[in-house]
C-alpha positions in Angstrom: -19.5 -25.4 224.1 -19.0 -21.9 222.3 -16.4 -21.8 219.8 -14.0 -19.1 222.1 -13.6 -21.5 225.3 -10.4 -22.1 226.1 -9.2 -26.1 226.5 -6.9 -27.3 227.8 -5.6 -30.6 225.5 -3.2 -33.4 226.7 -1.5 -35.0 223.2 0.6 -37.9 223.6 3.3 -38.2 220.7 5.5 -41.4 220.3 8.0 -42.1 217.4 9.9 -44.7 215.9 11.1 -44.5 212.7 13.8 -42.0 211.4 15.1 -39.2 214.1 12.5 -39.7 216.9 13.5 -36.7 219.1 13.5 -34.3 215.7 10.0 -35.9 214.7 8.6 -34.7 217.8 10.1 -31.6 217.9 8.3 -31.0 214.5 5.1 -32.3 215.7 5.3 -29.7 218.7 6.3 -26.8 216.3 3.0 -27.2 214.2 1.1 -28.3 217.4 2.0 -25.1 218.6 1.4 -22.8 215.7 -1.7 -24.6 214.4 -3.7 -26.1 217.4 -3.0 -24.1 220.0 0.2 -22.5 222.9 1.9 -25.5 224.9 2.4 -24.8 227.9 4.5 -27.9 229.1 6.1 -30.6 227.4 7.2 -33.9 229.0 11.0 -35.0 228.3 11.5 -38.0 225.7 11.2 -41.5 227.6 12.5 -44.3 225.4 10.1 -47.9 225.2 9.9 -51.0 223.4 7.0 -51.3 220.9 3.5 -52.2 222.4 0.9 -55.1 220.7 3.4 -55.6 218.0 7.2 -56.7 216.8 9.6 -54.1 216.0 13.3 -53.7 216.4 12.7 -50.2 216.5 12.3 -48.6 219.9 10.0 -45.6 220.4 10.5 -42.2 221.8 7.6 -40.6 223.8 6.6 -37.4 225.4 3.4 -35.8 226.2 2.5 -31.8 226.0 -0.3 -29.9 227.5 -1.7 -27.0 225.3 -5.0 -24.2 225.6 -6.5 -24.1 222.4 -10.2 -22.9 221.5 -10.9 -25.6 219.2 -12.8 -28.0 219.5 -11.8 -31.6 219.9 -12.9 -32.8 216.5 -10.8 -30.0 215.3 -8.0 -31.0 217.5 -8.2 -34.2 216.2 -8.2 -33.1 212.3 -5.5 -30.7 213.0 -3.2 -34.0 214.2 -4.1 -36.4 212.1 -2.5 -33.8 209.1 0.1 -33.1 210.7 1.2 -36.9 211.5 0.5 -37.2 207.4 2.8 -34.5 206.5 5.6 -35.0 208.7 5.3 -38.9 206.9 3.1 -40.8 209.1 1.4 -42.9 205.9 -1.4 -44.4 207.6 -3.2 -45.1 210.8 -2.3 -48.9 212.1 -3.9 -51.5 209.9 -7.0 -54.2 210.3 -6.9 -52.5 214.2 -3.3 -53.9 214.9 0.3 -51.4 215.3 3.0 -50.6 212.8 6.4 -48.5 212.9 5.5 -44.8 212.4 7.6 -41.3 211.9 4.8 -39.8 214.5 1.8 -40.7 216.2 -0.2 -37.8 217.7 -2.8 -38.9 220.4 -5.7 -36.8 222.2 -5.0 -37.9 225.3 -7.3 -35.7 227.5 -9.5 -32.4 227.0 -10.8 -30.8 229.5 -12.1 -33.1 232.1 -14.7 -34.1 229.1 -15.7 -37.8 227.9 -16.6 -38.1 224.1 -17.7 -40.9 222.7 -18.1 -40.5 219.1 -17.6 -42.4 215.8 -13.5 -41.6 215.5 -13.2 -39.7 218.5 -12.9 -41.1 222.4 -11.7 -38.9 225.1 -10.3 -39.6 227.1 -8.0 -42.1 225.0 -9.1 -45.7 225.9 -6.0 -47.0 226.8 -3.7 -44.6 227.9 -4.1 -45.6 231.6 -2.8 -48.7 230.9 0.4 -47.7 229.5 3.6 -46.6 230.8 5.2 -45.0 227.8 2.2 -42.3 228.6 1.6 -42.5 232.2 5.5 -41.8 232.8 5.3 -38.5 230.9 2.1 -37.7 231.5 2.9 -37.9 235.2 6.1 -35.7 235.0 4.1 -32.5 233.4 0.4 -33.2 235.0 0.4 -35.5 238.1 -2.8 -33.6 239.7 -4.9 -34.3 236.7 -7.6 -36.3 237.2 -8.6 -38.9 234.6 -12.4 -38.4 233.8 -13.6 -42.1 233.9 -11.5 -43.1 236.6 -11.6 -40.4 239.1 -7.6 -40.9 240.0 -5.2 -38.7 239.3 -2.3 -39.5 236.4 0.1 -40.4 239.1 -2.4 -42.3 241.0 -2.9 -44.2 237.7 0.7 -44.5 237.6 1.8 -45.9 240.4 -1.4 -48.6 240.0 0.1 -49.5 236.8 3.4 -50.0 238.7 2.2 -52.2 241.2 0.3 -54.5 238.7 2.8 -55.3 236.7 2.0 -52.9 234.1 5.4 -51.1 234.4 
């Protein structure tokens, strides 16, 4: 793709360490001067940790941006910023740990990457609530890539699975 197409980027953001709502705001604030304009943001949904122990509960929300770079560059832009708002490292041995901020791709484009460090859309995000709920509120029309349903339509399947 030329480097001056616009994108448009789903990130899903989740916190659960310090002051979750102000972590995200943060996130959003360099999201928006560094990647690229939001143009909606989800409200904060509180859940419980997923695939591993905490006491500490996460806050979520999800925000749809237009940017003109490139997902690689979306995703080097993120991963900084999770660093210097105190994210210390990505989870360890391929398990979960309590973290100030975690930025996700979650969708770009209707596009599927598959590349060393990069998958779009995110493998799992249709299988999780703390996601689909937000996602839903801002973006029910989208359609998820793989899937061919939309993020509602992927929501409410959750729903009646159990999932939710």
């Amino acid at each position: 793709m030329p480097d001056n197409d616009i994108h448009v980027v789903f990130l899903g953001l989740g916190s659960n360490l310090g002051d979750k709502e102000k972590n995200i705001e943060r996130a959003y604030r360099e999201i928006d001067k560094r990647i690229g304009r939001i143009i909606s943001k989800s409200a904060f949904y509180v859940s419980d940790p997923e695939g591993f122990e905490s006491e500490n509960r996460f806050v979520n929300s999800v925000c749809e941006l237009v940017t003109i770079l490139e997902a690689r560059e979306v995703l080097r832009v993120t991963q900084a910023i999770e660093k210097e708002l105190g994210r210390t490292k990505k989870s360890p041995d391929g398990g979960y740990a309590d973290r100030t901020i975690d930025i996700d791709i979650l969708m770009v484009d209707n596009r599927i990457v598959e590349e060393p460090g990069l998958i779009i859309p995110h493998p799992r995000f249709h299988l999780r609530d703390f996601v689909l709920t937000p996602f839903a509120e801002i973006s029910p029309d989208t359609v998820h890539p793989v899937f061919a349903k939309t993020i509602l339509e992927l929501k409410k399947g959750l729903q009646y699975s159990g999932g939710a």
